[in-house]
N, C-alpha and C positions, 0 to 999 in steps of 0.2 A: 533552504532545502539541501538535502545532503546529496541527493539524488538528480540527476539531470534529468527532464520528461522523456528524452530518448531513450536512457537507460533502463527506466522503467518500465518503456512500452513494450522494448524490444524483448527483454528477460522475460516478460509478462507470457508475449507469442512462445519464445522456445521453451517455456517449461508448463506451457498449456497446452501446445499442441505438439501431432507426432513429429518425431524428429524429419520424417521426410517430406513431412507437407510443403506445400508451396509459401506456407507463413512462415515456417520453420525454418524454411533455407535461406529467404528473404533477409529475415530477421539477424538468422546466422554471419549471412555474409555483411549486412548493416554493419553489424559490431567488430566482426575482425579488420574492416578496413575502412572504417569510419572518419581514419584521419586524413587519407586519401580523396574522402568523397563529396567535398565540397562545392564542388563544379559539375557534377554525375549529370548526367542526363536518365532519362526515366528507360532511354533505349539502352542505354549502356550498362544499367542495371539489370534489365528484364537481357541481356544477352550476358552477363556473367553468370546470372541466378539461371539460367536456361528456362526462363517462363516468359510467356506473353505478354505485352503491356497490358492489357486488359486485367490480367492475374496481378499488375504491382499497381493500378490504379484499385482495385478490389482491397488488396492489400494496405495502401493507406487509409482507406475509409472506413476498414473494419480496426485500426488502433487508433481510430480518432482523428484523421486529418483530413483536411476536405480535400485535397489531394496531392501531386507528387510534391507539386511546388512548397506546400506546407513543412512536408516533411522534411525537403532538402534545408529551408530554411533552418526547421528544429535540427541537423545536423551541424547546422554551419554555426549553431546558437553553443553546440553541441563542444565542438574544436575551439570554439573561441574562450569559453570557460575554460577548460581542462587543458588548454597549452600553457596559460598561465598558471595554474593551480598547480606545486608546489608537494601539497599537503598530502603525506603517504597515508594509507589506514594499513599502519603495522599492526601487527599482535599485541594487548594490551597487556601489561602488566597484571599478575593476578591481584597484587596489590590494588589497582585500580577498578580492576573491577569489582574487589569485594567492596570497597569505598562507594564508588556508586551506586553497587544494588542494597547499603547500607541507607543510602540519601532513599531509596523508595520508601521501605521502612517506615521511614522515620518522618516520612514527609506526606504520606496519603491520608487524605481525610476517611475517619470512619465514617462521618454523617454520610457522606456521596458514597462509601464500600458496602455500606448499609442500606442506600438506597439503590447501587446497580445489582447488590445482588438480589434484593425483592422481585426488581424487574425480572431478572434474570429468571425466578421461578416463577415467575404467575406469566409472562410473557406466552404464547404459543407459537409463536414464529420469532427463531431467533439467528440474526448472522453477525459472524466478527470477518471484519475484511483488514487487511492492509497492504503493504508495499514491500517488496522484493525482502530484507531483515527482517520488516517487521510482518514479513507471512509467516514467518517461524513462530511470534509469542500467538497467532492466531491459531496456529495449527495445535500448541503443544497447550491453548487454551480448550479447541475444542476436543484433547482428550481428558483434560481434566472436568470439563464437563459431563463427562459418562458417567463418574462416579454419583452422577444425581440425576442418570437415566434421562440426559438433556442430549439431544443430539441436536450440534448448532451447524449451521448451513456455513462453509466456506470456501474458495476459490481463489487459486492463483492469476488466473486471466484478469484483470485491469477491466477488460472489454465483459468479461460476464460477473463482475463486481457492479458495474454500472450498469447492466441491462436488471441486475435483482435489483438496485434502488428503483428504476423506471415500473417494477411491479410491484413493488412493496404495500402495503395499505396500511391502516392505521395500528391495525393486530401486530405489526410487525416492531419488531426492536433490532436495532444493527450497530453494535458496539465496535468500534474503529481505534486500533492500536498503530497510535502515529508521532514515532518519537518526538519531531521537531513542532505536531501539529499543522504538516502541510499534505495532509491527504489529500486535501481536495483541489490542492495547486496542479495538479496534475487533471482533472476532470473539470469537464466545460460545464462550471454551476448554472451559468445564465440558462443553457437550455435543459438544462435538469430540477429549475427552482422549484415547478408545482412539485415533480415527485421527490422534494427531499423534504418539503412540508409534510408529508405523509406518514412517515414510521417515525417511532421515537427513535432518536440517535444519542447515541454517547461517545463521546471521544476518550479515549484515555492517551495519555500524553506526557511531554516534558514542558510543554511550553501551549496556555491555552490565547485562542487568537480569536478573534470579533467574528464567529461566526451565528448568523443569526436561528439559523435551519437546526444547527447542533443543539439538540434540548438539556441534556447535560457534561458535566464533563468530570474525570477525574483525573487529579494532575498531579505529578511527584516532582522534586526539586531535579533540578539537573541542570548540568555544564552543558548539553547539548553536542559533545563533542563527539568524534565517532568510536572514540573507547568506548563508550556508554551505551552502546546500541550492537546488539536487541537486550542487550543483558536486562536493562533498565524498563523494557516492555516487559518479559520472559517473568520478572520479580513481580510488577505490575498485577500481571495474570494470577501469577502464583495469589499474591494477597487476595485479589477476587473470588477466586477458589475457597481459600482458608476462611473466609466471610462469609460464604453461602454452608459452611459446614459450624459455625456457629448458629445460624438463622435456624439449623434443624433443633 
């Protein structure tokens, strides 16, 4: 994963809700002083954040954690990875990025391009979700979607990405742009199993992984590395697009 599940959940809150919510300041203050907060108490958070315990025990259970103590844990899971980690995400060379979104190209199956864009137009309920990069190739997919008078359903919230699979039904298609292939690392499958039986899914990806709910997949060569991303989804989409304008 390139992404720690804090990081995810927290960017998720502040660029979903308003900035002065009580998730939003939460969330805010989480991040700025995250390396600090290993030892936090649930009091000493709800008196920095100027909210209630009841508001940061709310607070954990609406990004997924059963409660404070969860969270503190995924903090502490949080510091322990990235004190040691090393590894910058500098600005990529344009050299490399044309190289990798050359490897899409040249690496996507038409048969599966073929096959996601059918879906794509006979479908009647359609969402693309992803994670924090990769909401960008979802978003700048669901504007290339217009040009075929498709308007697909998408959201930055983590928390309202997994409340539409919990209603999805079988009408429903929900194509998932996840470079590593670890969307669902992040989201508790065990208690989501019936409802991800339910919609067709399609992953698109750099890397596909044994997942059995994922009906199909499209995949493009790739290093994996963070040069590559979202460039390598962003290309991804684009080819989606330019396939469903051949299908006319």
């Amino acid at each position: 994963m390139l992404y720690s599940k804090l990081e995810v959940v927290l960017l998720s809150v502040i660029a979903s809700k308003p900035q002065d919510s009580q998730d939003a300041v939460l969330a805010t203050y989480l991040l700025e002083h995250v390396d600090a907060l290993d030892d936090v108490t649930i009091q000493a958070l709800a008196d920095h954040c100027h909210v209630g315990l009841g508001s940061v025990s709310r607070f954990c259970r609406h990004i997924g954690f059963q409660d404070f103590f969860e969270l503190r844990a995924c903090i502490q899971a949080h510091n322990t990875r990235y004190r040691n980690d090393g590894e910058k995400n500098n600005v990529p060379d344009p050299a490399i990025i044309e190289r990798v979104v050359r490897q899409v190209d040249e690496s996507l199956d038409p048969i599966q391009l073929e096959k996601l864009a059918r879906n794509l137009k006979t479908y009647r309920k359609v969402a693309v979700f992803g994670l924090l990069k990769g909401q960008a190739a979802c978003l700048a997919f669901a504007q290339e979607m217009l040009a075929w008078q498709k308007v697909v359903y998408t959201n930055l919230s983590l928390f309202e990405q997994i409340e539409y699979f919990k209603k999805a039904d079988e009408n429903t298609l929900v194509v998932v742009f996840s470079y590593t292939g670890s969307y669902f690392d992040y989201v508790d499958v065990r208690s989501l199993r019936a409802a991800l039986e339910r919609p067709k899914i399609w992953m698109v990806s750099g890397c596909r992984k044994p997942l059995d709910f994922v009906d199909e997949w499209l995949v493009f060569n790739s290093d994996l590395q963070a040069a590559g991303h979202p460039y390598q989804l962003l290309r991804a989409g684009e080819n989606i697009a330019a396939w469903m304008k051949k299908e006319d």
